[in-house]
C-alpha positions in Angstrom: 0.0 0.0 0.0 3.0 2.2 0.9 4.8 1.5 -2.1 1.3 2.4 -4.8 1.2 5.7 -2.6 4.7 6.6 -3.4 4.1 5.6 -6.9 1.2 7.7 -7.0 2.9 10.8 -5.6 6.0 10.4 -7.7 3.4 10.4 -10.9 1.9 13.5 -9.6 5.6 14.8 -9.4 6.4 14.3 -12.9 3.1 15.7 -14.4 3.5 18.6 -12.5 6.6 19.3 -13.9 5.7 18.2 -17.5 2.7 20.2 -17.3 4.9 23.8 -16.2 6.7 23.1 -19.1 4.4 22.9 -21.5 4.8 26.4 -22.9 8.5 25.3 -24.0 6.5 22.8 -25.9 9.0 20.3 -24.2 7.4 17.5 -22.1 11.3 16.5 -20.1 12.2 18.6 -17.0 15.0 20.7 -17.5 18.4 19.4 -16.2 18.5 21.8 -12.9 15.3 20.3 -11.4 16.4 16.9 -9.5 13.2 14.6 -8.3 13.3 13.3 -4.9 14.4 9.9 -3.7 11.7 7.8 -1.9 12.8 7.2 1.0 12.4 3.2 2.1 11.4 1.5 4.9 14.1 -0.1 6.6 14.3 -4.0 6.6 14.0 -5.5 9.6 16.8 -8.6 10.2 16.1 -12.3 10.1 19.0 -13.2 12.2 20.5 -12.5 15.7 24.4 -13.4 16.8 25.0 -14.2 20.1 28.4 -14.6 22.2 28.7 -16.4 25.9 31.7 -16.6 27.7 33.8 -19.2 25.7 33.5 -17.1 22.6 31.4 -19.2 20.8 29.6 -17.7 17.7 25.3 -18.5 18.0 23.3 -17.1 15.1 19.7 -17.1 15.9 17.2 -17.1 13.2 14.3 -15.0 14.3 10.7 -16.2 13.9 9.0 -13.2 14.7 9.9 -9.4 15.5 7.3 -6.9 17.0 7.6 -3.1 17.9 6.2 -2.3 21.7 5.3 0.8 22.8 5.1 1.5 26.2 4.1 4.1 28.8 5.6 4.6 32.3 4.1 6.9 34.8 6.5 8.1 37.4 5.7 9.2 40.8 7.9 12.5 41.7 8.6 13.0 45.3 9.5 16.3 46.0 11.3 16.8 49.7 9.9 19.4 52.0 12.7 22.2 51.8 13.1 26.0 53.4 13.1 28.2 50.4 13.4 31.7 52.6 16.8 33.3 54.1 15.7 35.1 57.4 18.1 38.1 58.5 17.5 39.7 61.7 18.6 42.9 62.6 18.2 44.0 65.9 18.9 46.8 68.3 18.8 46.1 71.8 19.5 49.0 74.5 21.1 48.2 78.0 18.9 45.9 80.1 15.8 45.4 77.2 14.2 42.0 76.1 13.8 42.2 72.5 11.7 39.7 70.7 11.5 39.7 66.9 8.8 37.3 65.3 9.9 35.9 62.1 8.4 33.7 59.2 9.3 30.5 57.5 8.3 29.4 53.7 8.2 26.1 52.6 8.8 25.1 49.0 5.3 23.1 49.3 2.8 22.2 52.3 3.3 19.5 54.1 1.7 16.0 53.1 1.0 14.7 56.5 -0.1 17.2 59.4 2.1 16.5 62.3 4.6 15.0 60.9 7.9 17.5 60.0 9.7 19.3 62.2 12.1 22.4 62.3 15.6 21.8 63.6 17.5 24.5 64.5 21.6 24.0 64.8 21.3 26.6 68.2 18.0 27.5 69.9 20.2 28.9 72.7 22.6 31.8 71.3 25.0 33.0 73.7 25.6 36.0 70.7 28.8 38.1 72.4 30.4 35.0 73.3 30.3 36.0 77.2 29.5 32.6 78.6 26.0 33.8 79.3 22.9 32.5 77.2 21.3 35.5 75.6 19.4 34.7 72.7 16.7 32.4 72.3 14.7 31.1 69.1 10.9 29.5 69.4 9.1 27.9 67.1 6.2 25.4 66.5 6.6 22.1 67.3 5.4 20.6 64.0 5.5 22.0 60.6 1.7 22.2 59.4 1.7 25.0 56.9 3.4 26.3 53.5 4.3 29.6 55.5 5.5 28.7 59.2 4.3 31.7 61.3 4.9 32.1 65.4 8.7 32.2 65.5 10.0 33.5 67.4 13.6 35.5 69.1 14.3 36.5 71.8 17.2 38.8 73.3 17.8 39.7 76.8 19.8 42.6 76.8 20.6 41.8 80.9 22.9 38.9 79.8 24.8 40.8 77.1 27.9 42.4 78.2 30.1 43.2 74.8 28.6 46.0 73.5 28.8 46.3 69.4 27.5 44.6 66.4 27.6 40.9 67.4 26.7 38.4 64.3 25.7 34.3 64.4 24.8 31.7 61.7 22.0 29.6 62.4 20.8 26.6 60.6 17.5 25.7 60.1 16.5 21.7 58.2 13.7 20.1 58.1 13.6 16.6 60.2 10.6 14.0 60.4 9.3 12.9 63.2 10.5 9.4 64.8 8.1 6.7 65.2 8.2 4.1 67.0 
């Protein structure tokens, strides 16, 4: 069926052009026209080598040779991450408590309610390195939302005793909970 369908295109082909050159009075195409090759369906084998672990030679003569097509569906599971950088800038003045709420964002909301939780590498910040604790983060217990609200810092100004601009790096992951 292909092969009458290229036949019959390739005839339409050649009476096109013997038809534009009809006012020449000429019925051959002129020498800078070039016809297109069909192109041909490839042939599929008949045979199949083989080679095991002695080196022998198998040829296989193959009975039958189909074409699958498949589909996969792939589950994607994204991890629950912190997309947000939180700075803090403070100014605390002699004896104050400061607090300073803050917000978290999630790249997504959580699956399971209860389940993630926010771990912080200090929750106790002794921030002019004094020996005395003097900053102190809260937070929820459990991640529930895309946008953790009700955190929290706090700075007593009592237990600082270096005055100046005092910096710290705190790390924040996200942990599940442990079942037992």
């Amino acid at each position: 069926m292909k092969k009458i369908i290229a036949l019959i295109c390739f005839s339409i082909t050649l009476g096109k052009l013997s038809y534009s050159n009809d006012q020449n009075t000429t019925t051959e195409a002129p020498p800078s026209v070039s016809i297109p090759m069909i192109p041909m369906i490839p042939a599929t084998p008949t045979t199949d080598t083989t080679v095991d672990e002695q080196e022998n030679v198998t040829e296989w003569e193959l009975e039958k040779i189909s074409t699958f097509h498949l589909e996969t569906k792939v589950n994607v599971i994204v991890p629950l991450e912190i997309i947000t950088d939180v700075e803090i800038k403070a100014l605390v003045v002699d004896d104050a408590k400061v607090t300073v709420p803050f917000e978290l964002e999630m790249n997504k909301a959580p699956d399971k309610k209860d389940f993630y939780k926010l771990n912080y590498s200090e929750t106790e910040i002794d921030i002019d390195s004094d020996g005395a604790i003097d900053t102190k983060i809260y937070s929820p217990t459990y991640i529930n939302q895309k946008v953790v609200k009700d955190n929290y810092l706090v700075i007593d100004g009592a237990n600082i005793s270096k005055e100046g601009v005092h910096k710290k790096r705190v790390y924040i992951t996200v942990e599940l909970k442990e079942e037992i």
